[in-house]
RODREN-75122 format. One record per residue (C-alpha): x, z, y. Coordinates in steps of 0.2 Angstrom, whole numbers, plus 2048, in hexadecimal, padded with zeros to 3 digits. Layout:
N
XZY...
This chain:
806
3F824C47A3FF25348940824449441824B49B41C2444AC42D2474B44302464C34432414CB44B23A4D944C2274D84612284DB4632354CC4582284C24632164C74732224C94702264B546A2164AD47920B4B74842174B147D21649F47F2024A148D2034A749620D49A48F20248E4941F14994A41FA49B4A920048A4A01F647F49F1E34844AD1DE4944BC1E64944C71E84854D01F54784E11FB47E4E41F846C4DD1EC4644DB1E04734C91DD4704B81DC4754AC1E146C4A41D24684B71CC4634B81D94584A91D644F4AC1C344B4BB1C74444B71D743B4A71CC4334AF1BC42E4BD1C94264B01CF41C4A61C04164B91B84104B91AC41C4CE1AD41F4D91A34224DF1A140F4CD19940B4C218C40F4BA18A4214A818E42349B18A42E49D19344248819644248919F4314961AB43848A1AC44847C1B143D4871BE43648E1C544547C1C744F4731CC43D4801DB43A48B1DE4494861D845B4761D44604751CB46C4731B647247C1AB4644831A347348E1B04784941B546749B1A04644A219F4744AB1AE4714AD1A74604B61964674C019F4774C91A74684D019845F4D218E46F4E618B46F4E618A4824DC19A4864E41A64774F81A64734F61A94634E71A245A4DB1AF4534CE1A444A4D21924444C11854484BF1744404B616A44B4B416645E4B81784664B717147A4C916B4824D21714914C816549C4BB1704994B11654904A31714844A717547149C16D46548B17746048F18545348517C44549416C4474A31774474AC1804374B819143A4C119C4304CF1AA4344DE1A34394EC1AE4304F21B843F4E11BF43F4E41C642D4F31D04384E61D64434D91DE4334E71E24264E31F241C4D31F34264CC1F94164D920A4154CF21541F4DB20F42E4CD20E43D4BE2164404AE20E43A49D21144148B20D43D4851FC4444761F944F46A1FC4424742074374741FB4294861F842A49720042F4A31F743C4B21FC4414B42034534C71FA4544D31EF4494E31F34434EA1E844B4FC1E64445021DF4564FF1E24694F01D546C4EC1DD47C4FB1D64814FE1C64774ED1BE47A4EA1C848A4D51C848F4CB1C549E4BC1CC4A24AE1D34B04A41E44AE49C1EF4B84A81F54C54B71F24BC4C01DE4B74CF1DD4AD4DA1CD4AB4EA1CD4A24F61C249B4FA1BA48C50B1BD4865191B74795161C34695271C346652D1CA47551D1D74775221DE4655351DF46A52F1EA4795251F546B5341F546253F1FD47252E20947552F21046454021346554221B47853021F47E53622148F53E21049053920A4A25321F94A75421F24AC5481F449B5381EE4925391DD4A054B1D74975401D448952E1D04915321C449D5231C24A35111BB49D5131AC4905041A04934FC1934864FD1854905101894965131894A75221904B451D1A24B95251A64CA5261B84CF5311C54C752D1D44D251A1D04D151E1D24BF5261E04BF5191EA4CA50B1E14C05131E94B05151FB4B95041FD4C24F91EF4B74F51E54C85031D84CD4FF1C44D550B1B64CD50C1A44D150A1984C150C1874C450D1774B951E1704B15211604BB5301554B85331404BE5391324B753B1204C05341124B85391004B95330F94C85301024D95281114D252A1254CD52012E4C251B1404C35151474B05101564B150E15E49C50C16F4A04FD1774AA4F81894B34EF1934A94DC1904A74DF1834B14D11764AE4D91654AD4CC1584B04CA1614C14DB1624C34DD14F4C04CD14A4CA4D51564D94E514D4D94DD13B4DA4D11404E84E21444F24E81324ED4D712B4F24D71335034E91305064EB14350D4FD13C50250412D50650E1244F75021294E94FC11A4DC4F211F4CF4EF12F4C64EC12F4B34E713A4A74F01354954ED14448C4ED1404794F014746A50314946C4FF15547B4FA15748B50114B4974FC1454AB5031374B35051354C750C1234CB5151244DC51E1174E65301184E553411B4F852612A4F952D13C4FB5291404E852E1524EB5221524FA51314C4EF5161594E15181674EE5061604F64FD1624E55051744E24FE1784F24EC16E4F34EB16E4DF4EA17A4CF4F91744CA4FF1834D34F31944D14F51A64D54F31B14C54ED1C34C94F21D24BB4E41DF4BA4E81E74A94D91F24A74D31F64964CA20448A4D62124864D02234824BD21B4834C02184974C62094A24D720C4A94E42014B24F31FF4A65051FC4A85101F349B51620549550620B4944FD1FE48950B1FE47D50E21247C4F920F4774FC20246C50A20B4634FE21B4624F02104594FD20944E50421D4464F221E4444EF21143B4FE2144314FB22742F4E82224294EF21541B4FA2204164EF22E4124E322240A4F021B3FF4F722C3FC4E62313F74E42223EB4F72233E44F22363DF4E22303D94EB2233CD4FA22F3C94ED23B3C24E422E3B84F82273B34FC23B3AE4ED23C3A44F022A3995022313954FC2423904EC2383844FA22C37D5072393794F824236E4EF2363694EA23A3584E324935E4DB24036C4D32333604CC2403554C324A3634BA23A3684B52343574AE2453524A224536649124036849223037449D23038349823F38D49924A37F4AB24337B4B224538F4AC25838F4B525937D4C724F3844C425B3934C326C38A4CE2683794DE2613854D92693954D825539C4CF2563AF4BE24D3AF4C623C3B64D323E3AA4C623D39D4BD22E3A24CE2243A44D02293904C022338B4C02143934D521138C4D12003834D81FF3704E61F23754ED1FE3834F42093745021FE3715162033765151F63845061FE38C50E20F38B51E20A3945142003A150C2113A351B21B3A552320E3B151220D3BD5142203BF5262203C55212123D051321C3D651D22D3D85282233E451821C3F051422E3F15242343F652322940251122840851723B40A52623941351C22D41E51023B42351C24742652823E42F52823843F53822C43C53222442C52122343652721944553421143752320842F51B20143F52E1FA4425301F243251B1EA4325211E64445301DC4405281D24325191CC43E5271C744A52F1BE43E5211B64365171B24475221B245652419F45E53119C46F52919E47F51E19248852019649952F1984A45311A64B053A1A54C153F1B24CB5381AD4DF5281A64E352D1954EA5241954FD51F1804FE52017B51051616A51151F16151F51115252452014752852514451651214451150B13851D51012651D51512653050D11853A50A11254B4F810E54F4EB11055E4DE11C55E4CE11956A4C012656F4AF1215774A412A58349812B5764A31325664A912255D4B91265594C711A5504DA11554A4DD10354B4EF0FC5424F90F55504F80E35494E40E554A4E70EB55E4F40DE5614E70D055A4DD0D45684DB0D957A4D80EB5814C60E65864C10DE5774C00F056F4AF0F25634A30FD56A4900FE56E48B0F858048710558B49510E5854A311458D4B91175884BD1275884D11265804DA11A57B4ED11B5784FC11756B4FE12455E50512854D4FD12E53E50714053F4FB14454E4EE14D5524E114755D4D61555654C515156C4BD15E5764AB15C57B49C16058849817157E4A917957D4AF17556F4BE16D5684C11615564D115F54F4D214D5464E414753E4E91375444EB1325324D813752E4D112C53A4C911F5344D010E5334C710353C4CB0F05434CB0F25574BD0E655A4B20F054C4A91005564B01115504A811D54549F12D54D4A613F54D49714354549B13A5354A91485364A215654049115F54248E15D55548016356247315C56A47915357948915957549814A57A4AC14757B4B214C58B4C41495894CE14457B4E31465784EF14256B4FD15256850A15255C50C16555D50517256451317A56F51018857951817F58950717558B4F717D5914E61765904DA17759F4C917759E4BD1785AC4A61795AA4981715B84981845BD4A61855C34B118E5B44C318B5B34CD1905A24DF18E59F4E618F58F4F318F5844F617C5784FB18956B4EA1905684E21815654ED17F5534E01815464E117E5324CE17E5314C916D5374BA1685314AF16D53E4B01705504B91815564B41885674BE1865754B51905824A719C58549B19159148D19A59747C19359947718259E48B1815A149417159C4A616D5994AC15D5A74BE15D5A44CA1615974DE15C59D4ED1625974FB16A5A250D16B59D51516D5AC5111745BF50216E5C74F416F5D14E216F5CE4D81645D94C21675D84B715C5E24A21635E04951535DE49215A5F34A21575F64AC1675FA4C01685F34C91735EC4DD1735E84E81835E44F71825D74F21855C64FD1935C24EE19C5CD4E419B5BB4EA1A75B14EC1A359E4DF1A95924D81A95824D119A5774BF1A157A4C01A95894B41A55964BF19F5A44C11A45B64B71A05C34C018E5C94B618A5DC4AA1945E549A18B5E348B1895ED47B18C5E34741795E44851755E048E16E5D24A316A5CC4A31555CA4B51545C84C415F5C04D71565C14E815F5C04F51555CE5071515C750A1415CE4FB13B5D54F91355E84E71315E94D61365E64CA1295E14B512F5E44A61265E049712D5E74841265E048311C5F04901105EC49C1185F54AE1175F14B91215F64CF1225F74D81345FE4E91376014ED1465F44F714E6034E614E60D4E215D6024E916D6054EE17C5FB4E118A5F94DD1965EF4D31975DC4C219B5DE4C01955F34B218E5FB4BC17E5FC4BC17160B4B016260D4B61516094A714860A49D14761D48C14F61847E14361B46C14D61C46013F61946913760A47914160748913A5FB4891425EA4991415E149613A5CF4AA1325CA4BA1385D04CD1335C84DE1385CE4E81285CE4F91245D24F71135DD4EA10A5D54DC1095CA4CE0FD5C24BD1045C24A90FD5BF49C1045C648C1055BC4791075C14681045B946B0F25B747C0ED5BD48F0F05BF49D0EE5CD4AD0EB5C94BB0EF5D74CB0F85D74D21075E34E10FD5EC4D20F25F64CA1035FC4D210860B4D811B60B4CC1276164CF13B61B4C214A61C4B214961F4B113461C4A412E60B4B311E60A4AB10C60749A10560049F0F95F448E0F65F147D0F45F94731055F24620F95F64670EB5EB4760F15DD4691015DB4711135D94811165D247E11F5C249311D5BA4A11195BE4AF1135B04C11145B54CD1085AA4DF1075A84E70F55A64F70FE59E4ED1075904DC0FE5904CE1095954D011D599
């Protein structure tokens, strides 16, 4: 045998087979019949427990036997998929109206796992008989199933809009559908308005569709989303949860909430809501119950009396699924291809399916009515001579020989003949007759009519109407969800969310950072503040917990940290580290820390690097909602390190002093505002073995403090300094020494006086500016200390009696 070998482009192959999968992804297992409302696999559970009995007028059997069934004869594939699209359809909370009916544990809305198939017991529930009647009539189209060992139809009848009333979800190749369930009532008065005026538009179909009608209930905000959702299939809604209050005895308010989003997973849900009470983003919350029983579904949020309860419920819309976005994408099978449907359009499809359905059972029950009117024709003619007739019979053969004799004596048609032979003695009585005579006028009318029905448009679309109207009124419940006409835009004001209270927050040089209560701080003194031993204060001032304190660090960058969200922390205790909070660098330390109530656009924050960089920019830009980790504040280059951070919210000047010793002052208005990560302008005009050792902005300031690592202090008139220009050589402050020269290593703008320790290798100094006698250019100030015996000056820590340590 030859072996054949093609050859073909590897695109044409995966172009063709993906498109072979995904017609049959497409058609046959994701997105649902315009008609029917069905997935395959849907279609098929019901169709096979219609077929083995099990309905909802009988007993229940169990769910794996109608698995079996289903993967033996229909779908073949995991017995998984087939219950779990077995239990989705009797879950009351997922369907609006109820397709199958399971005895047994079928999962819950907290999304707690049905019962194994071999546990559970189902049956059709009676709508369903709605969805297969006279599926026996010839009314769909049945094909061979996957092994051509049975037939299956390719859609329901479907005696209402499912699409519509149960909606669907689902995910296929390319294409995803999600839509809606609705009230049945209102959908089948919309098909009612259809089949009367087929070019009614959607704003007559919406003053009987009000909108999607959900399970679980729910307030449906959004009119106009609606509408366009019902005219293009894509639309977004806001469903939120039915929440009302009532004040108990005692200083508490409940908020019950019995109503929830769609698909919403309520042990989520309830486990959400108590995390927000366990880390107080809320203040005023209690407890959060779940008491969800048999009487229905019901959560409990116990909140103080005084708390703002409209605050808290707002916060839970907005951090919660209490409150969800719903998105229409009404995409199903019509014609055997995916499309995106309208309200109009799935109902003018559904009312289509419905004339065919109505048209095939008629002509099926025309066919039979004839068939019987034949056989009824044929009795009356045998019974008005029946002598004759029982004379010919007696004289033939056997049965054969006495059909061909009734058929050529009395000219009787072969089904005529049979019908005689098989007449039972007891049928010849005067009763019998009349019954006979009164079946065929009944049956001349249903053929009248079956024929009227074909022939007719009017007394068509007058049969849908009428099986219409008697599902309505045999199945249509009152609505479960409201509907509003605005989406309500929750503002979350922090004020009325955050218990407001003074406290101190404290930043070390190290990154330990606290809130301590004001009783906690007032127990103590300023210097009795918990912290490690060679660490240093970086911030410490009085506060509130509707601030924000920013820390910006060595490396650029910026953290954002609620006053509220500090950590609580006794003032003797030490602090706890940004990196608890935030994922830092190596080497990477606070600079400078501030607390801001807001972030006006009348402050600017000025940042300057140990190159030399200056950047000025804008409070405004700092604002940030993603605060969980730290946010670049400016583009260092290499080796480059940020020295000060200060904020500016008036005129100013800039005063830089190098670790040599050369000054720099020009008004700040020289630095021109820039971006948050922008890399700055050039702030002094370095020399190459030179560094920037101080950054400060003069406001009010009337001397310059320097400490140099010989233990030199020393005090400057600010008005020593005179104006220049950004980006200047600068003048010398410091008289350059060749054999051991002063190196700049602390500087601090003060007012008149300031405290401050000087720290070497093994010891400290403690002095303060007032006793250091003021010097001009080109003096190194005073040796506070003997190099030879205090050692080097490594740091200097300036305090501030009024606020502790700064």
């Amino acid at each position: 045998m030859t072996e054949q070998v093609q050859r073909m482009q590897l695109e044409d192959v995966i172009g063709d087979r993906f498109g072979r999968y995904s017609k049959y992804v497409i058609q046959d297992r994701a997105i649902p019949d315009v008609r029917d409302g069905l997935k395959p696999v849907q279609r098929r559970i019901l169709y096979a427990m219609y077929k083995e009995g099990n309905t909802y007028e009988k007993g229940f059997r169990k769910s794996a036997k109608t698995v079996g069934n289903v993967i033996g004869n229909y779908h073949p594939h995991g017995d998984s998929s087939v219950y779990e699209a077995m239990i989705r359809l009797s879950q009351e909370w997922k369907m609006r109206e109820g397709l199958i009916d399971i005895h047994g544990n079928k999962g819950s809305v907290d999304g707690d796992p049905p019962a194994a198939m071999r546990y559970t017991e189902a049956r059709l529930s009676e709508i369903s008989n709605e969805m297969l009647r006279d599926i026996n009539k010839n009314t769909v189209q049945f094909i061979n199933n996957f092994d051509d060992t049975e037939m299956e139809p390719t859609v329901l009848p479907s005696k209402f809009p499912n699409l519509l009333v149960n909606g669907s979800t689902g995910i296929s190749a390319g294409y995803a559908t999600d839509i809606p369930p609705h009230n049945l009532g209102e959908v089948i008065d919309a098909t009612l308005k259809m089949i009367d005026k087929p070019n009614t538009s959607v704003e007559e179909l919406m003053e009987v569709v009000k909108g999607p009608d959900f399970p679980t209930g729910g307030t449906i905000q959004g009119v106009d989303q609606i509408r366009k959702a019902y005219e293009t299939g894509r639309g977004k809604i806001i469903v939120r949860s039915k929440v009302r209050t009532e004040d108990t005895r005692g200083s508490k308010t409940l908020i019950i909430i019995e109503e929830l989003p769609f698909e919403v997973n309520k042990a989520n849900l309830v486990k959400k809501m108590d995390e927000i009470r366990a880390d107080r983003n809320v203040d005023g919350i209690l407890e959060v119950r779940d008491e969800t029983d048999r009487e229905g579904l019901r959560i409990v949020v116990e909140v103080k009396k005084e708390a703002n309860v409209e605050g808290i419920i707002n916060y839970f819309y907005k951090k919660t699924d209490l409150q969800v976005s719903y998105s229409f994408n009404m995409v199903a099978i019509s014609d055997r291809a995916p499309k995106q449907l309208g309200l109009k359009e799935i109902l003018t499809s559904y009312i289509a399916h419905q004339k065919s359905v109505i048209l095939n059972r008629s002509r099926h029950e025309l066919s039979e009515a004839e068939r019987r009117m034949h056989i009824i024709e044929g009795l009356m003619k045998a019974l008005s001579i029946l002598d004759e007739v029982i004379r010919v019979i007696r004289e033939s053969d056997n049965k054969r020989n006495a059909k061909e004799n009734l058929v050529e004596a009395f000219s009787f048609t072969e089904a005529q003949a049979e019908a005689i032979v098989m007449l039972q003695l007891y049928r010849l009585t005067n009763t019998d007759i009349v019954e006979l005579e009164t079946e065929h006028n009944e049956l001349d009318y249903t053929i009248n009519q079956l024929r009227d029905i074909l022939s007719n448009e009017k007394q068509l679309a007058k049969v849908i109407k009428k099986e219409l109207r008697d599902i309505r009124k045999k199945y249509a419940t009152p609505r479960k969800s409201t509907v509003e006409d605005e989406i309500e835009t929750i503002e979350l004001e922090k004020e009325v969310l955050i218990a407001k209270e003074e406290v101190v927050v404290s930043l070390t040089r190290e990154g330990y950072v606290k809130r301590t209560s004001q009783r906690s701080y007032n127990a103590s003194t300023p210097e009795e503040i918990g912290m490690k031993e060679d660490d240093q204060v970086l911030l410490v001032r009085q506060a509130h917990t509707l601030e924000h304190m920013l820390v910006f660090t060595s490396h650029g960058n910026y953290m954002i940290i609620p006053v509220h969200e500090l950590p609580d922390i006794r003032w003797k205790d030490n602090g706890q580290h940004l990196s608890n909070r935030f994922r830092l660098g190596a080497k990477e330390v606070p600079v400078a820390a501030f607390v801001v109530e807001g972030y006006g656009d009348d402050v600017s924050v000025v940042t300057t690097t140990r190159q030399g960089q200056i950047k000025k920019t804008g409070l405004k830009a700092y604002e940030a909602t993603r605060i969980r980790r730290p946010i670049s504040g400016i583009n260092l280059k290499k080796d480059d390190v940020v020295i000060s951070v200060e904020l500016a919210d008036a005129a100013a000047d800039v005063l830089l002093v190098t670790e040599k010793g050369i000054s720099l002052r020009y008004p700040l208005s020289d630095v021109n505002a820039t971006g948050l990560k922008a890399q700055g302008v050039r702030a002094i005009q370095l020399k190459a073995d030179d560094s920037l050792a101080f950054s400060g902005l003069i406001t009010n300031e009337k001397f310059l403090v320097t400490v140099t690592q010989r233990g030199a202090v020393k005090r400057t008139a600010i008005d020593t300094f005179e104006a220049g220009g950004r980006a200047q050589v600068g003048n010398t402050l410091l008289k350059e020494i060749k054999s051991k020269p002063h190196r700049i290593i602390g500087a601090r703008l003060i007012e008149n006086n300031i405290d401050m320790t000087l720290f070497s290798a093994g010891s400290s100094f403690d002095i303060d500016a007032r006793s250091i006698r003021v010097s001009g250019k080109y003096a190194n100030g005073s040796f506070v200390v003997d190099e030879n015996e205090f050692g080097e000056v490594e740091s200097v820590v300036f305090e501030n009696p009024a606020l502790g340590n700064q």
